[in-house]
N, C-alpha and C positions, 0 to 999 in steps of 0.2 A: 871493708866489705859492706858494712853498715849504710855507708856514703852512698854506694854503688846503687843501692835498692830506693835510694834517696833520687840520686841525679835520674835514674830513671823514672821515678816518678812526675820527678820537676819537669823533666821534658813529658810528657803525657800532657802533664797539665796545659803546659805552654802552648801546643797544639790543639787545646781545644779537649784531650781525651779525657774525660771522668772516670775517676778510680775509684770505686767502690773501697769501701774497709778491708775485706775479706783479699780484693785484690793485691791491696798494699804491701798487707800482713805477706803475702805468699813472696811476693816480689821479694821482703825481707827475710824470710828463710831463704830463700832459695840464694839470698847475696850474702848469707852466714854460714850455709851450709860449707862449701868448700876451706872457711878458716877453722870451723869447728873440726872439720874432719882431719885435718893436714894436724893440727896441736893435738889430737886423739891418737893419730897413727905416731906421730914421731916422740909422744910424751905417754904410750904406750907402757912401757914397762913400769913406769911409778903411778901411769893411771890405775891398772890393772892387777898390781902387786895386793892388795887387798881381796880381791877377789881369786888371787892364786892363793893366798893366804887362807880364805875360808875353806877353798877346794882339798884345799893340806889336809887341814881340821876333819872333815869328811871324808877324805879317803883313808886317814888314819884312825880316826876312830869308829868310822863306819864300817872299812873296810880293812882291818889289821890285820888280817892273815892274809891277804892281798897284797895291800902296800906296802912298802920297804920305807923309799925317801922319795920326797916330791920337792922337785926343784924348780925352778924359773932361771929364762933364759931369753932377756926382751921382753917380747910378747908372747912366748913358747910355755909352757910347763910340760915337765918331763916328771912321769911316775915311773920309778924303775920297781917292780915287782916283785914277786917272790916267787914265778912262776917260771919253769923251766921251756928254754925253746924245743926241744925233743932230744931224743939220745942222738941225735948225729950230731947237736952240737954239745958237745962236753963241759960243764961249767956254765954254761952261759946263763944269763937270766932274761927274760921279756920288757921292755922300756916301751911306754905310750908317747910320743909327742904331742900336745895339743893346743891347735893354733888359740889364742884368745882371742884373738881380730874379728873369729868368727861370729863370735856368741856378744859383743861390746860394741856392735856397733851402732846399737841404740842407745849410748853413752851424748855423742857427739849428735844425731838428732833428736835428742829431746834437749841440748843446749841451745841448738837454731834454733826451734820455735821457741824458747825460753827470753831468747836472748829477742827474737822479731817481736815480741811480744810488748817490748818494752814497760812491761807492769815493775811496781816498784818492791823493793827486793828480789831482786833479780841473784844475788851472789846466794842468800839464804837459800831461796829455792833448788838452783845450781845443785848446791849439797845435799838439800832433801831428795833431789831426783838419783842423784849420785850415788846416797848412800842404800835409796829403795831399791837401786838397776843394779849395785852388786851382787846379791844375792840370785838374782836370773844370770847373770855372766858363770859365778860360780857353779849353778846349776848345771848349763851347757858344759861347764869343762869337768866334770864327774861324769855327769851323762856321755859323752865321746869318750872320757877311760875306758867305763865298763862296756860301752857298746863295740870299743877294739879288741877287750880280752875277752869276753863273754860270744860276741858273734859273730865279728871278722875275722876274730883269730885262727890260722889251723886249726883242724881237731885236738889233736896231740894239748893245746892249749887252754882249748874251752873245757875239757874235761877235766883239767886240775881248775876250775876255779869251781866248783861244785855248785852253779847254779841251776836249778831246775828249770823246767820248760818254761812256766808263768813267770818266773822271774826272767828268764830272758828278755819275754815278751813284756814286761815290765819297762825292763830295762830301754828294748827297742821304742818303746812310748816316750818313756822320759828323753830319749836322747831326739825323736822329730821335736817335740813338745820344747825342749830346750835348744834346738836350732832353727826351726821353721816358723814358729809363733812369737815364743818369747821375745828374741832381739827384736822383733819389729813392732809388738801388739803392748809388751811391757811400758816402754816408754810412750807411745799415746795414752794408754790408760792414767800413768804417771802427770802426764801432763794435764790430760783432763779434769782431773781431780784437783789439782795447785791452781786451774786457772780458770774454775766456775765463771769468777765475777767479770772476766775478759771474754770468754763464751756471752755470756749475757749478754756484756756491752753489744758484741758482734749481732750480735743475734735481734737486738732490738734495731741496730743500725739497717739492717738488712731488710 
């Protein structure tokens, strides 16, 4: 993939076109991005098992007259409840699905730019970014639990989990806040921060 942003370039040049830094750099995300994402989605379950892992932790001890058992399945985690679906159904209990693909897919772009960067330690950072972007994934998938049992849910449902108004509205925050901002705003910031002295460079070349 790496090649690819390469031969492109070579050919630019060979015709006379100048590439800027800043251009080269992007050409090079942009021919990493499709390998990052493909090893993200299909290596999905052991990328993200840590992150279903801390979502556990928090919905069990956060939320323990709530949560029952929280499982993983792929890319899925499944909270099964301790809330009933209403008296029509007899026995039954209430189960969240929640996709993780959603909330993680700032994982595999801040790998592109990491990787088009070609700054050296490159593996170390990988991990630092890695291990700073699990705690926003986890985030998102707590936030979508209680935003199914707390607001989408039936009536019948919201009113056993005994959340008040403001904590709704809480809740409704934290769940945009961890699907609309975070996967995409966490890892630029992430990057930002590990790659000052690569900004710089750019910045002077420019």
């Amino acid at each position: 993939m790496q090649s690819g942003a390469a031969e492109l370039a070579n050919e630019a040049a060979s015709v006379g076109v100048h590439l800027s830094p800043l251009t080269r750099f992007i050409l090079a995300v942009l021919a990493w991005l499709p390998a990052t994402f493909a090893i993200w989605y299909f290596a999905a379950p052991i990328l993200l098992w840590p992150a279903a892992l801390l979502a556990e932790v928090v919905g069990r001890t956060g939320f323990a007259d709530l949560v029952r058992i929280v499982e993983q399945t792929r890319a899925v985690v499944t909270f099964t409840t301790t809330l009933k679906p209403g008296q029509a159904i007899a026995g039954g209990i209430v189960t969240v699905d929640v996709n993780m693909l959603l909330y993680s897919f700032g994982l595999p772009l801040f790998a592109a730019l990491t990787l088009a960067a070609r700054e050296g330690n490159r593996i170390r950072t990988l991990l630092i970014g890695y291990g700073v972007l699990l705690p926003a994934v986890a985030w998102g998938i707590v936030a979508d639990f209680l935003k199914n049992i707390a607001i989408t849910a039936p009536l019948q449902v919201v009113s056993q989990t005994g959340f008040a108004a403001w904590e709704r509205e809480a809740i409704a925050f934290a769940f945009q806040f961890g699907s609309l901002i975070l996967p995409a705003v966490a890892p630029a910031i992430v990057w930002v921060l590990t790659h000052r002295e690569f900004l710089e460079r750019m910045r002077s070349s420019a």
